[in-house]
Each structure stands twice: as structure tokens, then as C-alpha cells.
N, C-alpha and C positions, 0 to 999 in steps of 0.2 A: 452447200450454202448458196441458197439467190444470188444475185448482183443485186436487188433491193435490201437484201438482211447483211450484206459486205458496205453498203454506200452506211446505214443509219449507224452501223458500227463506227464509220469513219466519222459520221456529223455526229455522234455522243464524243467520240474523243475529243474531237474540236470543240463543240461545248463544256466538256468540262475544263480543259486549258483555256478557256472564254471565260468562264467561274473563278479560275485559280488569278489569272492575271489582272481581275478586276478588284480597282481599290476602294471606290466610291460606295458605300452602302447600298445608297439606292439602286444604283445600277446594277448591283452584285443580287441584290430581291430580282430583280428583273430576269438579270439572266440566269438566277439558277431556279427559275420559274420554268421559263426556255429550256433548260435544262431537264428538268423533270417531264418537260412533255415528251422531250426527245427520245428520254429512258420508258417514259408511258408507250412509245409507237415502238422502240425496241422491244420491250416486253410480248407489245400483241403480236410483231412480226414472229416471235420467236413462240408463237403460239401458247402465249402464258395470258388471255383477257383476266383473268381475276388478278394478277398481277398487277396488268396496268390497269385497273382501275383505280385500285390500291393507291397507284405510285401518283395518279395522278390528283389525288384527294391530298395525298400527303407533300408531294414534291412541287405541285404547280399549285397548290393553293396553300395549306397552312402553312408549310415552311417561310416562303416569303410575305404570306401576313404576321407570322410572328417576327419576322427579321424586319420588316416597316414598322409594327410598333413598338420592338428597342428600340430603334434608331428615334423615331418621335420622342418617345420617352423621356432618352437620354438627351437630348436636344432638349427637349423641354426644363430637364433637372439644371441641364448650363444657363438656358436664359434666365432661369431662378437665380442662381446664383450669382451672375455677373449683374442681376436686379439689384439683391442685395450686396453685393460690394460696395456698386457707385450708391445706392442709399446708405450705407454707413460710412462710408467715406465724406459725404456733405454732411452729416448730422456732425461728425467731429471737429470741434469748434479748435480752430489753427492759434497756432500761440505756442 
């Protein structure tokens, strides 16, 4: 094994405990965006290109566009909600 296919082994581990420890959505799209490029250059080092290509379609792009639009989503469904609260809340006449 290289000392380059030894180093990207150690920066995918570190990436993915980057992934794991991240609580914020957004930032969790991001980095395991980061992530999947990582696993994309692990792949080609390891002389697998059809691989990472693969990984890269899948891991650094749709994965965290589908994880940015739940997170919108659901975000959007709370603003809904907390709209209508405080509008039925005023329409109920106190008494």
C-alpha cells in the first residue's frame, strides 16, 4: 500500500467521525458531501474509476440535495404550522 492510499484511508476515517459528530443538518449536507468526495478519491486511488464515479454522483451530489430538501421541507411544514396556531389563536374570541 502507497503512503497516498495509507494518508486518504486516514482522511475518510476522519471524515466520516466529521459526519457522525455533526448535529446541525445543514452542516451534516455539507460534510457528508465532503465525505463522499473523500470516498470518490479513495475509490480511484484504489484503482476502482467506475466506482468513483458512481460515488461521486451519488455521495457528493444527490445524497445531500435530498438531505437539504427535507430539511427545507420540514422547516417549511413548522412555519405552517406555528402560522396557524397564532392565527387561531387571535380569531378565538376571549371570554
Amino acid at each position: 500500500m502507497s503512503l497516498l492510499q495509507g494518508m486518504i484511508l486516514v482522511l475518510v476515517s476522519a471524515g466520516a467521525a466529521g459526519v457522525v459528530f455533526t448535529r446541525d443538518p445543514l452542516c451534516q449536507a455539507i460534510a457528508i458531501s465532503f465525505y463522499g468526495l473523500l470516498l470518490a478519491v479513495m475509490f480511484f486511488l484504489f484503482q476502482a474509476p467506475d466506482v468513483s464515479l458512481s460515488q461521486i454522483v451519488v455521495g457528493a451530489v444527490a445524497l445531500p440535495l435530498m438531505i437539504l430538501l427535507a430539511v427545507a421541507k420540514v422547516r417549511a411544514n413548522d412555519e405552517r404550522r406555528e402560522r396557524q396556531e397564532q392565527t387561531g389563536k387571535e380569531q378565538k374570541p376571549s371570554g
